[in-house]
C-alpha positions in Angstrom: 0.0 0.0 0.0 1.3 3.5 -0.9 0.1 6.5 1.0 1.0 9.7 -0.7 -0.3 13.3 1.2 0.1 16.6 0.1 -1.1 20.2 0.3 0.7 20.9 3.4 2.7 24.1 3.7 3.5 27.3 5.5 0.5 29.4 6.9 0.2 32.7 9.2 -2.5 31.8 12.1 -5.9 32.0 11.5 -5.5 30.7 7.5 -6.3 27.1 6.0 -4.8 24.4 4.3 -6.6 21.3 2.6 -4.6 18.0 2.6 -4.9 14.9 0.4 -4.0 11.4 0.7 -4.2 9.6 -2.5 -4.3 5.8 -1.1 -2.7 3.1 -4.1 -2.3 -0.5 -3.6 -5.3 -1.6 -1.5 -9.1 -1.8 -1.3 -10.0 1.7 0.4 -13.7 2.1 0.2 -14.2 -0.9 3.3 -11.4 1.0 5.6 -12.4 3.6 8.2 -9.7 6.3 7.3 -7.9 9.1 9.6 -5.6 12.0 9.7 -2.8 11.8 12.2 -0.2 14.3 13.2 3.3 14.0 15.1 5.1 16.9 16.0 8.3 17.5 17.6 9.2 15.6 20.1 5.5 14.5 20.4 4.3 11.1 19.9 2.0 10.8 16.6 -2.2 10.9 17.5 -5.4 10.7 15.6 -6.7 13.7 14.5 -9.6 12.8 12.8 -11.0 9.5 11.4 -14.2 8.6 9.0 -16.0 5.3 8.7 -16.9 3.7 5.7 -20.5 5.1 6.1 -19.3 8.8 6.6 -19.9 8.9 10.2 -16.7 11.2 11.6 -14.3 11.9 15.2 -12.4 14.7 15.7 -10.3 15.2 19.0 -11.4 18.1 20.8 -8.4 20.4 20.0 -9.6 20.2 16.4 -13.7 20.0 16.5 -15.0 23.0 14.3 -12.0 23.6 12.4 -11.2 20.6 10.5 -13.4 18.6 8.3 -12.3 15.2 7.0 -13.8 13.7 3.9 -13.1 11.2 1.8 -13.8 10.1 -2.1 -14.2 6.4 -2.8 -13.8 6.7 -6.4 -10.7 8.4 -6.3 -9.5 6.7 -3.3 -8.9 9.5 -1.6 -9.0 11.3 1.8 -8.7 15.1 2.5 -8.6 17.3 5.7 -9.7 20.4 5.6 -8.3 22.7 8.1 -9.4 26.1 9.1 -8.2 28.4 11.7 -5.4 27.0 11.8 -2.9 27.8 14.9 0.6 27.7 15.7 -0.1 24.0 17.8 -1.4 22.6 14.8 2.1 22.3 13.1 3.2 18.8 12.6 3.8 16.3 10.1 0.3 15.0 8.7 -0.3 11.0 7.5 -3.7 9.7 6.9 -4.0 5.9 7.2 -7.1 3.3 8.5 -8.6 4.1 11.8 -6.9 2.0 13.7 -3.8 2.2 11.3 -2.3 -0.6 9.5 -1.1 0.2 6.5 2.7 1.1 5.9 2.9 4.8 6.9 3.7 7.5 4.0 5.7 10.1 3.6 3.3 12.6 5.6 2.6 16.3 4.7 4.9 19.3 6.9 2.0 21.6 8.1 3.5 24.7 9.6 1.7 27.5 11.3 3.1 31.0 12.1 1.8 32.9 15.2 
């Protein structure tokens, strides 16, 4: 399985990014799918996860700002994010809620105060 995310970036506080996962090498449609994040020093957690039948988790830190969605024909996830603040930076990866596929390359999200 190949797990390649992109859109991340450099952002001032308060402005948005939208990441995408493109998943290759595996059924995806079946798979509940998250967003996880790992920054310095930090262990990596689950930021936001959706099932196969659109029902959706965010941890509280995130609720109302990021919006997860996903596109079965494309095999694709994305994360919306919105207000973004400078706590939010941190290497992104989507993979299954709980993950087991083969962790990608992640996308660098960095957020000036």
């Amino acid at each position: 399985v190949q797990l390649q995310a992109s859109g991340g970036g450099l952002v001032q506080a308060g402005g948005s990014l939208r990441l995408s996962c493109a998943v290759s090498g595996s059924i995806f449609s079946i798979y509940n799918v998250g967003w996880y994040r790992q920054a310095p020093g930090k262990q990596r957690e689950l930021v936001a996860s959706r099932t196969r039948v659109g029902s959706t988790y965010y941890i509280e830190a995130v609720k109302g700002r990021f919006t997860i969605s996903r596109d079965n024909s494309e095999k694709t996830v994305y994360l919306q994010m919105n207000s973004l603040r400078p706590e939010d930076t941190a290497v992104y990866y989507c993979n299954r809620d709980p993950a087991e596929w083969r962790w990608g390359q992640g996308a660098q999200v960095t957020v000036s105060s």
